[in-house]
Backbone as CSV, one residue per row, in Angstrom:
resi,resn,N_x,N_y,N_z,CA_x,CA_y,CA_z,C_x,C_y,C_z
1,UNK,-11.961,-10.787,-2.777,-11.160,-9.588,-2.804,-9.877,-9.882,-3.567
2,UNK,-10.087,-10.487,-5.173,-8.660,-10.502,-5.084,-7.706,-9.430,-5.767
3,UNK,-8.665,-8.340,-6.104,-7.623,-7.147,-6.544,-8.095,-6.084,-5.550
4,UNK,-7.119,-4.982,-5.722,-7.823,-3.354,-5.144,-8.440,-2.695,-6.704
5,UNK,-9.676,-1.953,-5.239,-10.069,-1.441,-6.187,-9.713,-0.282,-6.863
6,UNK,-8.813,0.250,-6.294,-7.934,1.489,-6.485,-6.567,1.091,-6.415
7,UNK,-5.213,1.846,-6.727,-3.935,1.929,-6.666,-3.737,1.581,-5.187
8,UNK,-3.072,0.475,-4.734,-2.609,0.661,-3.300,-0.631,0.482,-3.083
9,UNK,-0.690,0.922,-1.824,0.539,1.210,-1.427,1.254,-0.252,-1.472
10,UNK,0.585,-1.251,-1.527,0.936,-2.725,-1.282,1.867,-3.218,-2.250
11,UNK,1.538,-2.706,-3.201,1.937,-3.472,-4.791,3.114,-2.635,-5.059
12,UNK,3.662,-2.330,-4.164,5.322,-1.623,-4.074,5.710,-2.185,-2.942
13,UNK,4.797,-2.627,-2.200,5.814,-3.228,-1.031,6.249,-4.527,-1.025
14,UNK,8.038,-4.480,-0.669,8.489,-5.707,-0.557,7.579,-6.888,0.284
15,UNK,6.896,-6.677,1.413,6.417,-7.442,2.643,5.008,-8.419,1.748
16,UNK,4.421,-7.859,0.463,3.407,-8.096,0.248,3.596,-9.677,0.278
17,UNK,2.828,-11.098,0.071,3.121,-12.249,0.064,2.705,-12.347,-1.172
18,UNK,3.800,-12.376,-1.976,3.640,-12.602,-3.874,3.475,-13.657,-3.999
19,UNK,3.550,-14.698,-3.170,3.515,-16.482,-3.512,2.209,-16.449,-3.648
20,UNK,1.181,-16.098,-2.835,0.080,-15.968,-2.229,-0.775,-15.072,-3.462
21,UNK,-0.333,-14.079,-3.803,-0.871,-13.343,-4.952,-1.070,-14.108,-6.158
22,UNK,-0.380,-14.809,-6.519,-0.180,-15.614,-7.679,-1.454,-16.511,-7.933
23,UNK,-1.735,-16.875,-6.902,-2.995,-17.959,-6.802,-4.568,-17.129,-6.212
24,UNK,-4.628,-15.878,-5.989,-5.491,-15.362,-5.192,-6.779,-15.474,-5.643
25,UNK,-7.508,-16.031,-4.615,-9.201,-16.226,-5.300,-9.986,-15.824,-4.528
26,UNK,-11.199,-15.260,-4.829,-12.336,-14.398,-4.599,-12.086,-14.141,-3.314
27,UNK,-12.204,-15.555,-2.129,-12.592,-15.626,-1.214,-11.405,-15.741,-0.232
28,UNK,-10.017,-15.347,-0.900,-8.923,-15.401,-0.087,-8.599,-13.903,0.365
29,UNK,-7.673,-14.058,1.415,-7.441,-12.668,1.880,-6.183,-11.986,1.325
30,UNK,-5.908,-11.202,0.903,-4.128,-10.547,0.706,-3.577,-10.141,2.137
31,UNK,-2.171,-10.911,2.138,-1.824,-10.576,3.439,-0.261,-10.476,3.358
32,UNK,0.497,-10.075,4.150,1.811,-9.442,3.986,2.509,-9.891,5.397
33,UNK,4.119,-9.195,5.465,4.327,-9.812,6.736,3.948,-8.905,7.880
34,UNK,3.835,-7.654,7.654,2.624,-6.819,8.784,1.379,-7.301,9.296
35,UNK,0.960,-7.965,8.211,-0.731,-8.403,8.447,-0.836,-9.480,7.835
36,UNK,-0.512,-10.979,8.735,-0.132,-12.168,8.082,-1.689,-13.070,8.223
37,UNK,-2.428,-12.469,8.753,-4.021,-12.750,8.457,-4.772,-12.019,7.779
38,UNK,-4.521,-11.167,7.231,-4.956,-9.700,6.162,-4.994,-9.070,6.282
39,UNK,-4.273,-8.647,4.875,-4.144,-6.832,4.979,-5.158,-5.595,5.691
40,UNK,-5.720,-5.203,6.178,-6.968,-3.941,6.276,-7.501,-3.430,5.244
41,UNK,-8.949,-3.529,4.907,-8.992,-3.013,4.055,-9.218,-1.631,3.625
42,UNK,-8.627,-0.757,4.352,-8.843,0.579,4.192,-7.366,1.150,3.883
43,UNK,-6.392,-0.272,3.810,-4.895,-0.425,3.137,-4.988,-1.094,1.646
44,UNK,-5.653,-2.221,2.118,-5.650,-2.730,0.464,-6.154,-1.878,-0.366
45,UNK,-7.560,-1.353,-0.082,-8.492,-0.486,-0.751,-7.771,0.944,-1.536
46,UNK,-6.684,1.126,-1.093,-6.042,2.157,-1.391,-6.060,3.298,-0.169
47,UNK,-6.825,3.558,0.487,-7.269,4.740,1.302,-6.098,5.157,1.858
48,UNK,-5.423,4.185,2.709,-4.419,4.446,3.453,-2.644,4.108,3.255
49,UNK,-2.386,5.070,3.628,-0.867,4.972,3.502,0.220,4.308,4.576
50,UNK,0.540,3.105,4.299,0.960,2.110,5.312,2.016,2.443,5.517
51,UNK,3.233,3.336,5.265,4.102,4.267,5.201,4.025,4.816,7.164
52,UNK,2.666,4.847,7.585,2.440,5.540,8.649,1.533,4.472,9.161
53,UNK,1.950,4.679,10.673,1.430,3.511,11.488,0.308,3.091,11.718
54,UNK,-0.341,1.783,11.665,-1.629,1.258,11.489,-1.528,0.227,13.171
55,UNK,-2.982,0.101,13.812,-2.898,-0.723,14.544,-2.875,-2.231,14.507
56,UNK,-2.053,-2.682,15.566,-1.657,-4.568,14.902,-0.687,-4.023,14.266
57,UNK,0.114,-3.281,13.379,1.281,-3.621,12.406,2.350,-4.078,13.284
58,UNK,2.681,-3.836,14.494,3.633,-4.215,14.922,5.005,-3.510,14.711
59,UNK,4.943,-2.534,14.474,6.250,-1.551,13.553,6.528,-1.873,12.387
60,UNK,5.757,-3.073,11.803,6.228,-3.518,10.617,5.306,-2.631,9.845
61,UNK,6.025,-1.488,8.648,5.881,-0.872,7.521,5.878,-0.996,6.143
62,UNK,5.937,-0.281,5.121,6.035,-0.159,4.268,7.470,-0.522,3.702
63,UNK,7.719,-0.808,2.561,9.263,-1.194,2.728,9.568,-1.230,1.128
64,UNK,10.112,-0.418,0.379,9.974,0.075,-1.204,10.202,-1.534,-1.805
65,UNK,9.525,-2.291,-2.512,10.531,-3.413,-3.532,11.196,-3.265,-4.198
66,UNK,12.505,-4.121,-4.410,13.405,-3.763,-5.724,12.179,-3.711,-6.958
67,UNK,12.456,-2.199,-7.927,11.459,-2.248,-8.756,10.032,-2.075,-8.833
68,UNK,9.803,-1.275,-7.054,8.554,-0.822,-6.833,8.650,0.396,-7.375
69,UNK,9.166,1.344,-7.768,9.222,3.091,-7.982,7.833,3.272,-8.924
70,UNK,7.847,2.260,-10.016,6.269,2.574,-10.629,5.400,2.861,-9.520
71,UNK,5.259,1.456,-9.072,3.999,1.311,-8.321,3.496,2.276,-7.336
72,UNK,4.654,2.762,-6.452,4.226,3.831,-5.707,3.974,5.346,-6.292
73,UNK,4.839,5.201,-7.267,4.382,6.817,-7.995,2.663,6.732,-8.587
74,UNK,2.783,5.471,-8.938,1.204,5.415,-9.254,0.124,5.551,-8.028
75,UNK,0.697,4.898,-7.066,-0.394,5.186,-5.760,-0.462,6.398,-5.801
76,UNK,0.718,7.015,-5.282,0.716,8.421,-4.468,0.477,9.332,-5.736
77,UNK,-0.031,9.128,-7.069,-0.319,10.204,-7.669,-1.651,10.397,-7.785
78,UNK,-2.422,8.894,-7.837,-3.558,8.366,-7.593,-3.983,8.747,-6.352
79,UNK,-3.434,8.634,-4.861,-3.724,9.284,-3.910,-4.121,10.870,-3.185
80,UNK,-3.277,11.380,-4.035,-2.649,13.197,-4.097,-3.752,14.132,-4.747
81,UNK,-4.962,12.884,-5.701,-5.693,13.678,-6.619,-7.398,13.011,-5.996
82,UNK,-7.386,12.010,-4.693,-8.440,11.890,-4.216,-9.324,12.121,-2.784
């Protein structure tokens, strides 16, 4: 799994683990500080909007990155039209 297969909400979020991205291979998981054993994949996948509460998150959300504004306009325009 090491990309989505669609636009996700992740790749704007500060929490994502970019160290971890850098090296990601087939058989590794993407994981963040919400979901520090992996993301869900009905989050990574794009489906869902982590913006709004998921079980296990722990209150931990969505959280814009310096320099995410692409990324989420791309989700949520990508989202808005599926």
């Amino acid at each position: 799994m090491s990309e989505a297969s669609s636009p996700n909400i992740c790749a704007a979020c500060d929490r994502l683990d970019r160290t971890q991205q850098a090296s990601l291979r087939d058989e590794d998981i993407p994981r963040c500080t919400a979901f520090p054993t992996g993301i869900p994949g009905r989050i990574w996948e794009g489906g869902f909007d982590h913006r709004n509460r998921w079980p296990g998150d722990n209150g931990v959300r969505f959280l814009l990155r310096e320099g995410g504004d692409f990324d989420l306009k791309f989700y949520e325009d990508f989202t808005s039209t599926t």
